[in-house]
C-alpha positions as CSV (number, residue, x, y, z in Angstrom):
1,X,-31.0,-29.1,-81.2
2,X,-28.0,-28.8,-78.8
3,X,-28.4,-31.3,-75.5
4,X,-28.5,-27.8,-73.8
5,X,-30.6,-25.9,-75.8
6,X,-34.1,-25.5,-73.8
7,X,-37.4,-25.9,-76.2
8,X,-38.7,-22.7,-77.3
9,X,-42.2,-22.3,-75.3
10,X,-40.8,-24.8,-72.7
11,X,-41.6,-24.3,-68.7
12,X,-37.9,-24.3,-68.4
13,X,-37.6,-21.6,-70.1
14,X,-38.3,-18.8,-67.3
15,X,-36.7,-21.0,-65.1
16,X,-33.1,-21.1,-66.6
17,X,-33.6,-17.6,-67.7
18,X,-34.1,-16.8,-64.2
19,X,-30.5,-18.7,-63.0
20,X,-28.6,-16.7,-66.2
21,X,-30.0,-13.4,-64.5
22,X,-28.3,-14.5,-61.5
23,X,-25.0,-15.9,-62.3
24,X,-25.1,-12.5,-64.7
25,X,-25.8,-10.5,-61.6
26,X,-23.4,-12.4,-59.3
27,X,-20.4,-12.3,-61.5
28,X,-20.7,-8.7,-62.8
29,X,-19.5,-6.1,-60.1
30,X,-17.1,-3.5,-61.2
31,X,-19.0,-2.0,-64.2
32,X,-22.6,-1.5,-65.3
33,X,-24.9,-3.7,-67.2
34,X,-28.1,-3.5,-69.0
35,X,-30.2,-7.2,-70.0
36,X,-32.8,-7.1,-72.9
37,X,-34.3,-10.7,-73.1
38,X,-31.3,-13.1,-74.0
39,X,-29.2,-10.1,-74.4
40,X,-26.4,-8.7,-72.2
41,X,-24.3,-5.3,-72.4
42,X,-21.6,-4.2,-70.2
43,X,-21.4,-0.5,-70.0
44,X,-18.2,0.8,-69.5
45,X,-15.4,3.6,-70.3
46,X,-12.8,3.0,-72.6
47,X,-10.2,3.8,-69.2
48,X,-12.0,1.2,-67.6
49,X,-11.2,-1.5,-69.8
50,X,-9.1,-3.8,-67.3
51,X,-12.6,-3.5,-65.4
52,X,-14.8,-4.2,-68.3
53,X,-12.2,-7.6,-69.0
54,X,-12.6,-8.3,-65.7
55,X,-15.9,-8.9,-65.4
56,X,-15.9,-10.4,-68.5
57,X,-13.6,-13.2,-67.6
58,X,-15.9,-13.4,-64.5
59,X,-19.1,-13.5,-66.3
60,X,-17.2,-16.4,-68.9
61,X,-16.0,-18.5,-65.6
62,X,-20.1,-18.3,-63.8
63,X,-21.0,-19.6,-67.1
64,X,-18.9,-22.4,-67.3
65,X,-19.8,-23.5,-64.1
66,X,-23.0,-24.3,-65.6
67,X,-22.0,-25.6,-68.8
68,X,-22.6,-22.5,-70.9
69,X,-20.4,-19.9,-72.9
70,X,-20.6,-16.5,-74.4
71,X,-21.3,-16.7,-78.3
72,X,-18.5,-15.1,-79.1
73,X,-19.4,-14.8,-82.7
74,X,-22.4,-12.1,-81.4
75,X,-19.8,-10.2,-79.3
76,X,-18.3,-7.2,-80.1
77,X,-17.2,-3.7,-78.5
78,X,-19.0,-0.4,-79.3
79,X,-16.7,2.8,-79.0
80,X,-19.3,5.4,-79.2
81,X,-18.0,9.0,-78.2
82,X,-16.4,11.9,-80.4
83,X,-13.2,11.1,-80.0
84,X,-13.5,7.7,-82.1
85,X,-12.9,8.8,-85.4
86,X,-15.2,5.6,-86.8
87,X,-18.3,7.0,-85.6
């Protein structure tokens, strides 16, 4: 276990969920968001990228504040639409 990591079951665990909320709340302001438990999306248009990078960087910089980071090995980007010739 990580010296951050917070015990599964642990009464810090609603706690410090609680503060990410925050600092996710606080630090995202130019495009839309949805949570699910320890998940975070940003919701955005594909012409709104410099927004969506925005809020990124200022979602990365909250977390550092408090000694956390994105897992960037979880993070990717979703072009859904009928114009993306992937999908």
């Amino acid at each position: 276990m990580d010296s951050s990591d917070v015990p599964q079951g642990s009464i810090l665990g609603p706690v410090l969920f609680v503060m990410y909320i925050d600092i996710c709340i606080n630090a995202i302001s130019q495009t839309d968001f949805g949570l699910f438990a320890d998940d975070t999306k940003l919701l955005g248009e594909a012409s709104a990228s410099s927004q969506i990078q925005s809020d990124l960087d200022a979602l990365t910089e909250k977390l550092e504040e408090w000694q956390l980071s994105p897992n960037v090995a979880k993070c990717s980007v979703v072009h859904l639409g009928r114009q993306n010739p992937k999908y």
